[in-house]
C-alpha positions as CSV (number, residue, x, y, z in Angstrom):
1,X,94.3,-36.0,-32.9
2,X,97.4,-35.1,-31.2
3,X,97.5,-36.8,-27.5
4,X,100.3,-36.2,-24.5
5,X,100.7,-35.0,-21.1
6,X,102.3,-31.6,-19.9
7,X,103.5,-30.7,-16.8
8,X,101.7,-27.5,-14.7
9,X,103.9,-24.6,-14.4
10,X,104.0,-21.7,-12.1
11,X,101.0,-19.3,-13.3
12,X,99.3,-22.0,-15.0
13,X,95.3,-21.9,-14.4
14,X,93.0,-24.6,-16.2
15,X,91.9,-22.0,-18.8
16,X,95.5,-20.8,-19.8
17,X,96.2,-24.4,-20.6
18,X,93.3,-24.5,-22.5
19,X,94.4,-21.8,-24.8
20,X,97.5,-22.9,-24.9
21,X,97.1,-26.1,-26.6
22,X,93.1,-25.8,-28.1
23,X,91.4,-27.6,-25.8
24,X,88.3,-27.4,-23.8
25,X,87.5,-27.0,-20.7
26,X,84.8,-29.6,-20.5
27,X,87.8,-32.2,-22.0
28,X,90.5,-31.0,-19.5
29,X,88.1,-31.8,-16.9
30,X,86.7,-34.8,-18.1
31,X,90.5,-36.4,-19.2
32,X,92.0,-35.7,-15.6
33,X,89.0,-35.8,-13.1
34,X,89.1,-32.2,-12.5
35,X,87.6,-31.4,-9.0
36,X,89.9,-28.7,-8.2
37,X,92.1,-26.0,-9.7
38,X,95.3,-27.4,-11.2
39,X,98.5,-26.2,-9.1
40,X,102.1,-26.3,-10.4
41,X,103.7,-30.3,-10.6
42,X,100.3,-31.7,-11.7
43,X,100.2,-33.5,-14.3
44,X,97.8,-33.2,-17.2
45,X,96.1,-35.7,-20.2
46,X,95.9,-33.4,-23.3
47,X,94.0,-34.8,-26.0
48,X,93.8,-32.1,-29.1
49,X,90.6,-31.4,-30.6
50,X,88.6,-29.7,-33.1
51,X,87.8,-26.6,-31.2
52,X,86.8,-22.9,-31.8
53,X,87.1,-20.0,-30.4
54,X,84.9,-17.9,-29.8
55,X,84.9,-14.8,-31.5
56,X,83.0,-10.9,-30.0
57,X,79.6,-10.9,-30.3
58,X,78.6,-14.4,-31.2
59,X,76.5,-16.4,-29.7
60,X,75.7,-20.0,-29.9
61,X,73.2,-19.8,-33.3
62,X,75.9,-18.3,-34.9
63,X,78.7,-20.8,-33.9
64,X,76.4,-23.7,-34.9
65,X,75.3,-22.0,-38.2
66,X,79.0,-22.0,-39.0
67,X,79.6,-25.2,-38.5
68,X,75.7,-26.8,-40.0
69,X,75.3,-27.7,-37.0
70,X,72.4,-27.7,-34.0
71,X,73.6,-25.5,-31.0
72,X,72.4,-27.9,-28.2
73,X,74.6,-29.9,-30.0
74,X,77.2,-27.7,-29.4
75,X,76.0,-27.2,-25.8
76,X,76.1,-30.7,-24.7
77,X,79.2,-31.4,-26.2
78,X,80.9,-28.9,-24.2
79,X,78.5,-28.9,-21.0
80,X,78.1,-25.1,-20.6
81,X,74.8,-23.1,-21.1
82,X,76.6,-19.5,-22.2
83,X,79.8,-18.8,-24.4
84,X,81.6,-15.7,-24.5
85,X,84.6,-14.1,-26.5
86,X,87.8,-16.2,-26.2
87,X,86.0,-19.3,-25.3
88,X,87.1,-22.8,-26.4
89,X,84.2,-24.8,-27.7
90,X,84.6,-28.8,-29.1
91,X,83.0,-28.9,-32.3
């Protein structure tokens, strides 16, 4: 697991930096005691992860089934209650 800090640019949102380097949301959040959006200067924790994206159409019984896994696994893990295309989940 790949671990460092990056500095927010202009046009950086929470989610873009979550693409960017494979990480989810619920992590970001957790790592840098996210209460509020992230603004250029700020400094963030990235910790890389084993994550997957989300592809159309699936849903969380598929994204478990992939993986062998239970989805409220999958759902706790990542603190949501919905997924959608694009998504980063932590598997």
């Amino acid at each position: 697991m790949k671990k460092f800090f990056y500095r927010v640019v202009d046009g950086d949102t929470a989610l873009s930096v979550c693409k960017r380097f494979s990480v989810s949301f619920s992590s970001l959040k957790k790592n840098n005691n996210l209460t509020e959006e992230i603004k250029a200067g700020d400094i963030l924790y990235i910790e890389e992860e084993n994550v997957y994206q989300v592809l159309p159409n699936e849903d969380f019984n598929d994204v478990a089934k992939k993986f062998g896994i239970e989805k409220e696994e999958i759902i706790n893990k990542n603190g949501i209650d919905s997924v959608f295309y694009g998504l980063n989940l932590l598997i």
